[in-house]
N, C-alpha and C positions, 0 to 999 in steps of 0.2 A: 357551636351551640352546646359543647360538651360540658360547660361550666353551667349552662342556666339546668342542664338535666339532673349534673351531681346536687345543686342546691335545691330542685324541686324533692328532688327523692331523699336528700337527707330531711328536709323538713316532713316529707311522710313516714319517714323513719320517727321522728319526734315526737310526731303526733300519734303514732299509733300505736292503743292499748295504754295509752300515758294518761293522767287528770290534766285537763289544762291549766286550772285552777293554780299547781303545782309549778307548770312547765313556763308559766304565763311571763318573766321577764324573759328566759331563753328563746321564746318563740318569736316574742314580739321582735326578738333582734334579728331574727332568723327572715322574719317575714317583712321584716322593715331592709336588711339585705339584698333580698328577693327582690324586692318592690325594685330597689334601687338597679339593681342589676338586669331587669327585663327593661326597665327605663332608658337606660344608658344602650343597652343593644338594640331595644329598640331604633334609637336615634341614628343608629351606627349602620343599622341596617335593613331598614323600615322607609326608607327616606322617599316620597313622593313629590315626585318631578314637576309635579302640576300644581303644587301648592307652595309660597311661599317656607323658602328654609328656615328650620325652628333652631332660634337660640340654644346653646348647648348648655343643659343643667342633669345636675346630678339628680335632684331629686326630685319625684311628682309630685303633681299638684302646690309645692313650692317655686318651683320653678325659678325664675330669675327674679321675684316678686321681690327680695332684701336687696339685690342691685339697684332694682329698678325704682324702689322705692327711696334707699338712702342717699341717691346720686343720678338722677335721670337721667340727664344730659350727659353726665360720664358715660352712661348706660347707651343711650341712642349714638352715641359718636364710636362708642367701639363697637358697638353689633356695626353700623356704618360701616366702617374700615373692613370687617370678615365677611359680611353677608354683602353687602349694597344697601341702597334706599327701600327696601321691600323686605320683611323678614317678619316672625311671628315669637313671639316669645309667650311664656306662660306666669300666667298670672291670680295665686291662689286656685289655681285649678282652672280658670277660664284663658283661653286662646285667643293672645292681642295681637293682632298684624297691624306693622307699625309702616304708616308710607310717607319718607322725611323728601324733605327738596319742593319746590316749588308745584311740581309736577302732584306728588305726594297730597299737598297740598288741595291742591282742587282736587284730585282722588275723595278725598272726605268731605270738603265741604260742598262741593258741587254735586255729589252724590245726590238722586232721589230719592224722595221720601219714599219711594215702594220698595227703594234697595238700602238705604239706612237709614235706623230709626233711633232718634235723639231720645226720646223716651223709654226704652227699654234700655239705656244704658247707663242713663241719670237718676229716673226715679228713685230706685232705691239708697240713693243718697240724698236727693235733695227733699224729697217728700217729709222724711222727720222733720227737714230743719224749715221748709218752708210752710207744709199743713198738708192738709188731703185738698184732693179736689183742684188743685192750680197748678200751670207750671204743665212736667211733668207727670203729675197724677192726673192729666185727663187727656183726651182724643188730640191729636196734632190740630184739628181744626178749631177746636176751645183755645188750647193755647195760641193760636194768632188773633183767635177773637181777642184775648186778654191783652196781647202785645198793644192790639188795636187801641183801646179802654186808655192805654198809658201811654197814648199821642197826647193826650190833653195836657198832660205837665212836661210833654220834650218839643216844643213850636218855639220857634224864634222869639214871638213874643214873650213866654214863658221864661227864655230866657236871660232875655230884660229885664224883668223884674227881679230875676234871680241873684244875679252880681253883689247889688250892692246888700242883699239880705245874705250871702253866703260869706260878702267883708265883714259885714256887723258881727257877726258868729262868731268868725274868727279872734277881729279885733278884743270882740267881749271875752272870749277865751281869753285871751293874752293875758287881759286884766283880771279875771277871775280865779284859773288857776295855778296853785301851788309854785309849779312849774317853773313861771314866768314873774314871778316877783322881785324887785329890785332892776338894777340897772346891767345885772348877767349873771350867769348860771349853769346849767346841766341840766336838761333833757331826755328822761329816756322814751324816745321817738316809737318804742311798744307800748308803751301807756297811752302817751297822750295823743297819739293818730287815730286811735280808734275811737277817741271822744271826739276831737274833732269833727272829724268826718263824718260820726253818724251826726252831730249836732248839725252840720252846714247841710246835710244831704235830707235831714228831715223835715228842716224849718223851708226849705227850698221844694223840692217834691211833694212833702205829705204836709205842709203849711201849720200853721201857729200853732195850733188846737194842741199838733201831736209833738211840735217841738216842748211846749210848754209842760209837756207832761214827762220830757223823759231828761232824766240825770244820768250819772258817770255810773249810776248800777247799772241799768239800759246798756251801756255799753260794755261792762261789764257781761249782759247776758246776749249779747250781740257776738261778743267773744265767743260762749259755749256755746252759740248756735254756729259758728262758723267752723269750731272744733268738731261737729258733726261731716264734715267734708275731710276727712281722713282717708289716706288710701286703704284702711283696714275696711272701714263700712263701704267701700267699693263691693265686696265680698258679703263682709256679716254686717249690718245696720244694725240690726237688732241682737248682738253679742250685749250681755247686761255689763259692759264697762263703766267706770267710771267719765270718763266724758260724753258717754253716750247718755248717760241717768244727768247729766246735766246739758244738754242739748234739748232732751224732753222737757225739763223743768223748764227751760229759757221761753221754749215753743210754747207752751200751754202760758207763761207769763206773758208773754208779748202779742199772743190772740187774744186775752182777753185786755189787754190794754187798747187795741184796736176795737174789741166787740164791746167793752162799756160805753165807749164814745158815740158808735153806732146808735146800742140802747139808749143812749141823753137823746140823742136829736131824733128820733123816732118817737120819745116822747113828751118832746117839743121842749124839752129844759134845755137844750143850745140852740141858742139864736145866732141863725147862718152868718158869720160874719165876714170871711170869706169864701170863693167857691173852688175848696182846695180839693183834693184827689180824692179823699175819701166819698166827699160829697157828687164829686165825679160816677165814683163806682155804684153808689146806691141808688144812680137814675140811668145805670147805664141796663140793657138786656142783653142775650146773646140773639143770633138769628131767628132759633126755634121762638123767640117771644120772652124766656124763662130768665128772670132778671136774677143778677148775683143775691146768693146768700150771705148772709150777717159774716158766717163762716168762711166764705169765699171772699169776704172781699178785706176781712181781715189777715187771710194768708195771702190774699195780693198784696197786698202792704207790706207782709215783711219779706216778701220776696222783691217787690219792688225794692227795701231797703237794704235787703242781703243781697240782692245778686251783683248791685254793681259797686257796694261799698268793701266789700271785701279786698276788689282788686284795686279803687280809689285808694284807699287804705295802703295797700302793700306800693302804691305808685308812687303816693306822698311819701313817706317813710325813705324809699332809694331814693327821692330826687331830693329829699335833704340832706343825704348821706355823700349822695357823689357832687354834691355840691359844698357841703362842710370838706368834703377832701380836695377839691379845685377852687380854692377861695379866688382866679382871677376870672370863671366863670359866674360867681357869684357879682365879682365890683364888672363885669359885663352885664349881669341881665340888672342891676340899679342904677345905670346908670341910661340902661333902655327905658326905663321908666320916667326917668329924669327927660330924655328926650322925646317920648310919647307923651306924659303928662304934665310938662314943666317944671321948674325947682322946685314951687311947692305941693306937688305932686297931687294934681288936682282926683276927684272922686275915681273911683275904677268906674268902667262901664261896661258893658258887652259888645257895643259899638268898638270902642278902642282894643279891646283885647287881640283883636284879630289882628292890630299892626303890631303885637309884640311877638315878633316872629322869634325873635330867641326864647322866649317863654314857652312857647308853639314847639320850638324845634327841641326843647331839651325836655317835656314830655314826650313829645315823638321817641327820641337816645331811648329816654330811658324805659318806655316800652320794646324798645329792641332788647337793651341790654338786660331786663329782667319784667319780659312776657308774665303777667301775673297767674296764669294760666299752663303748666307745661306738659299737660296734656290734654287733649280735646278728644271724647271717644263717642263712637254710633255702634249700633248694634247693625249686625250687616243682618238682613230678612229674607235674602234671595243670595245664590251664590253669584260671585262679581269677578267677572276678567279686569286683570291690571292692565292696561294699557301696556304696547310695547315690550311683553311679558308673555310669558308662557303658565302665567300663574293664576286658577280661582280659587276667589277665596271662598271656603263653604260658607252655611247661613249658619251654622255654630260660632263662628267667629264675632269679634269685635273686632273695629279698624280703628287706629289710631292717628289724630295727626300732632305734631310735635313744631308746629310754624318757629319756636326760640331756636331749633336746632338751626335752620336755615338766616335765621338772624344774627346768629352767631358767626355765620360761613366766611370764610375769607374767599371763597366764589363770588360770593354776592355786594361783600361791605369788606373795605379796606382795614385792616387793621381793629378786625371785627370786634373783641375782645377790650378797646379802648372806649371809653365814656366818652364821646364829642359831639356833642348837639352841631357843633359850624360843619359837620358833613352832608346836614339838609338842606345845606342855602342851596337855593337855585332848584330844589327839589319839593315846594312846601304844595303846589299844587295840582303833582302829580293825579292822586287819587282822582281831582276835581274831574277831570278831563275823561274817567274807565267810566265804561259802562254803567248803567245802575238798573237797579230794578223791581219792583215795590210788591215785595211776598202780605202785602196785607197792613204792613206798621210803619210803613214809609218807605220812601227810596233807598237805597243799600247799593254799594258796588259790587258789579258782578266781578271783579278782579280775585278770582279765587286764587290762580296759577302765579301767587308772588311769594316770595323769600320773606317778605315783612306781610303779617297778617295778626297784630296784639286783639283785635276785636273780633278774630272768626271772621266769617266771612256765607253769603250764601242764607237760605231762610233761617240758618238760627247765628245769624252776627248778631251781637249786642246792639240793643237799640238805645242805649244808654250811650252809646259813644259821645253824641257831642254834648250831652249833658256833662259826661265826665272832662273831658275837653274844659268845659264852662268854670266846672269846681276846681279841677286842679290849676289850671290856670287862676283862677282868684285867688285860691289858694297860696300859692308861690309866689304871687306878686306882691301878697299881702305881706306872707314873711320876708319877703326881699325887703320889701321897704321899712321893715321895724327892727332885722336882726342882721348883725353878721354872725354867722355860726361857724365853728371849726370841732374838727375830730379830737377829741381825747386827748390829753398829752403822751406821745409815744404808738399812738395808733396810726399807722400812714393810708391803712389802708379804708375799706367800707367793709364791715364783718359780713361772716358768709350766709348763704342761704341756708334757712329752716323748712325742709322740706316734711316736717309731719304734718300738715295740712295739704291739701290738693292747690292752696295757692302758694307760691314762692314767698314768701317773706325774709324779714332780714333776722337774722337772728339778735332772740332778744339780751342785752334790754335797749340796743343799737342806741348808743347816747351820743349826745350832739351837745358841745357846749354852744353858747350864744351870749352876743354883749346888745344891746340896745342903740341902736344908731341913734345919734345925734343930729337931730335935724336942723 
């Protein structure tokens, strides 16, 4: 320790009898030294048996935060290889313990609510983008009340009805725009997925009223709301950046797009024409008696429409990507269609979709192959033994879980790494058969302890699933049957991940040529 003593006493050397004022670049380097060098000994020799071993960085409070943020999965596969499936790394100053593999897995999601809490570790990102008061910004038991509220638009029958309004959407896009003019073209698949999908996912969920009201701005501010979900505002939300001054503008746009509507039919200028969600939320109460606010039930809205379109969004987008790169995966799922719906390809249904198992199995891929999600985190509230382990984690930590890392495993999936939907045949109704178990917002599989887990798993898996299921498969069925698309000339492969958002996307402007099938 003879180095950290020579550097503490030269810096009392520096500092004394000196103006700091004066001293102020030589110190800061001195003391920025320092810093680094009780850090590093620290680690070297500070090391506590009983806790998870911490990834090795030079600097504090930075920690492995530019690894881990520019390259995740790089990041979680070589702490893997040095540490094992149990390790802790630092992140802008806060303490992640990361638990990869199956095991890992239900580690997090199975966890109880009195030993992690999903709110404390979300909030402060999601609250900007979704509003106060929902979600996240209130008691765990409000938000299952909420989940509850938005069973009315995820029921089978709902479903039903959805199909052929989520084709018309599409098909209407086709025709309307830019895009898709003439008999082929060029696509950049960051533009036009995000119109899309909010258009198919509003006219479906949040019904006419709210489709009719929103254009390609909307999705344009749907964009800066989902720009609020950055690994920085993991940390600082509220840093005055420039995407964060447009997150706010989006938020305060798209509540009052929700709270005008409110206002019309409260004072009786819209006549009920159908009985869509909003109309849902404004008759619905919580237990205590105390029914949603104008406020609350327009940030339900855009939470309902941000939370699962984001990752719809980033699903659509690969599955036309790694399908414009496999065109005989492509003349595979049109010609399922051909045999599901006859030569002239009669109407989509919700009925029918379910026998298009290659449609089925190659959103299944491609939630393996790019989990829109690659990190999932809880705040640990009590200190937790790892199973198996000689390891607690204190109640200062966060736990992480990372389900793409085990998706990726050539443990688990053959030739992990390759896009192959025909690796699901004979696998498509596994899940049917796990356990399930209804935290309040429907049945859910208890199957936390698996390699494959794209929806979470556990009280906070997406309840959105089969809706998403519903969309993207219409989705893709729709494009199958109107385009064939191929990659760029000279591009072999599907461009790589954009990881400055917290969901995976593809990096932009991911273009997709397409010609117009000849029916």
């Amino acid at each position: 320790m003879g180095l950290l003593s020579g550097l503490l006493e030269q810096v009392s050397a520096q500092l004394e009898g000196q103006n700091i004022w004066v001293l102020g670049p030589s110190l800061l380097g001195a003391v920025l030294l320092l810093s680094v060098v009780v850090n590093v000994l620290s680690q070297i020799f500070f090391k506590n048996p009983n806790q998870p071993p911490v990834v090795f960085h030079w600097f504090p409070f930075i920690g492995s935060t530019i690894a881990y943020g520019m390259e995740p999965y790089e990041f979680f596969n070589k702490c893997q290889k040095e540490y094992g499936d149990v390790f802790t790394f630092i992140l802008l100053g806060r303490r992640m313990t990361v638990t990869l593999g199956p095991k890992g897995n239900e580690f997090v999601f199975n966890g109880k609510h009195a030993d992690l809490c999903a709110e404390d570790a979300y909030t402060h990102l999601t609250t900007p983008v979704f509003g106060e008061g929902v979600v996240y910004d209130c008691p765990n038991h409000m938000l299952m009340e909420q989940k509850k509220f938005m069973k009315f638009g995820l029921t089978t029958e709902t479903f039903k009805q959805y199909v052929p309004l989520i084709k018309n959407e599409v098909t209407s896009f086709f025709t309307n725009s830019p895009f898709f003019k003439g008999d082929s073209g060029r696509v950049p698949l960051s533009t036009a997925v995000p119109q899309l999908v909010l258009f198919t996912a509003s006219r479906s969920l949040q019904g006419k009223q709210v489709r009719q009201a929103l254009t390609t701005t909307h999705a344009a501010l749907f964009h800066d709301l989902d720009m609020g979900f950055t690994p920085v505002n993991f940390m600082f939300p509220w840093l005055p950046l420039p995407h964060n001054a447009k997150r706010d503008k989006a938020q305060r746009a798209m509540a009052k797009l929700y709270m005008d509507i409110i206002a019309r039919r409260k004072a009786g200028e819209e006549q009920e024409q159908e009985i869509d969600m909003i109309w849902n939320l404004m008759n619905r109460t919580y237990k205590d008696g105390r029914p949603l606010s104008d406020r609350d039930i327009a940030h339900c809205m855009i939470a309902l429409l941000m939370a699962g379109q984001h990752t719809s969004m980033a699903t659509t987008t690969w599955t036309l990507l790694h399908l414009a790169a496999k065109p005989e995966i492509q003349q595979a799922l049109y010609d399922e269609q051909i045999r599901v719906f006859g030569k002239d390809l009669a109407p989509l249904t919700y009925e029918k979709l379910s026998e298009l198992s290659l449609v089925n199995n190659t959103i299944k891929e491609i939630l393996r192959v790019h989990p829109p999600l690659h990190s999932l985190i809880r705040k640990v509230k009590s200190p937790m033994h790892v199973p198996n382990t000689n390891y607690i984690i204190p109640a200062s930590h966060f736990v992480m879980a990372a389900p793409g890392v085990s998706a990726m495993d050539e443990q688990f999936f053959k030739n992990a790494k390759e896009f192959d939907p025909f690796r699901w045949v004979g696998h498509e109704k596994d899940e049917d058969n796990a356990e399930k178990f209804d935290f309040g917002f429907g049945l859910v599989s208890k199957g936390t302890a698996s390699p494959y887990l794209p929806f979470g798993a556990g009280r906070h898996r997406c309840i959105g699933e089969q809706f998403a299921n519903v969309q993207l498969g219409t989705i893709i069925s729709t494009f199958v049957r109107e385009f064939e698309f191929s990659l760029p000339p000279g591009q072999k492969d599907v461009p790589p991940v954009d990881y400055n958002s917290m969901v995976a996307l593809a990096t932009a402007p991911a273009m997709v040529h397409w010609k117009r099938r000849q029916h």
